[in-house]
N, C-alpha and C positions, 0 to 999 in steps of 0.2 A: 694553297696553304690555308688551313685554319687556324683562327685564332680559339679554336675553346679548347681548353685544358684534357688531357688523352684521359682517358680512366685508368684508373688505378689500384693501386692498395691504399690512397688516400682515401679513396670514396668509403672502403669499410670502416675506416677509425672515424670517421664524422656523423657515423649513423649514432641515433640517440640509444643509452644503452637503457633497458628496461630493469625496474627496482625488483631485486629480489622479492623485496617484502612487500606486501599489498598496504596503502597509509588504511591507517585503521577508522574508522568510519565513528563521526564524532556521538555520543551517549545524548541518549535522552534523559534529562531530568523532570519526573512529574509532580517535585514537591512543590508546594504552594509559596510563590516567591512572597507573600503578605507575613509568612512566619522568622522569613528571615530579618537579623536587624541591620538596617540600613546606615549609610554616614551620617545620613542628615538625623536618624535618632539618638547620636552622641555627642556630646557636648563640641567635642572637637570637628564633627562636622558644620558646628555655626561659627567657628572657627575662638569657641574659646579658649583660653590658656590653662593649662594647669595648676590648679592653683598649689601656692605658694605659701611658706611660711617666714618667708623674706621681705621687711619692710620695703628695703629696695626693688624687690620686683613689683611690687604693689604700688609705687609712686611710679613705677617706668609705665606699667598699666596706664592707672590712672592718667600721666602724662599723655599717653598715646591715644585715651581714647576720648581723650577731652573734646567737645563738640567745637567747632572755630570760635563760636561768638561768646565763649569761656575764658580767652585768651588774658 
């Protein structure tokens, strides 16, 4: 008696099946990445705020960006 499993019609449904479509092969870009602008060239990438024409937001600022030894 063996113990390994008889062949079958399992063995075809477990074959991997092959993609119609070929993946498409990723693009070369040759533009100059120095023209593009970066996060860190906008305000928001130094992580400032919008400004605001709100007294209240301007003290919340202010408040949060107070140095410790301001206190």
């Amino acid at each position: 008696m063996s113990t390994a499993p008889a062949p079958g019609p399992r063995d075809r449904d477990s074959a991997p099946e092959e993609p119609s479509e070929p993946k498409p092969k990723p693009r070369l870009v040759f533009d100059d990445p120095l023209d593009q602008q970066s996060s860190d060239d906008t305000d928001c990438g130094w992580g400032e705020r919008p400004a605001s024409a709100n007294s209240a937001a301007d003290l919340a600022r202010f408040l949060d960006e107070k140095p410790p030894h301001h206190i």
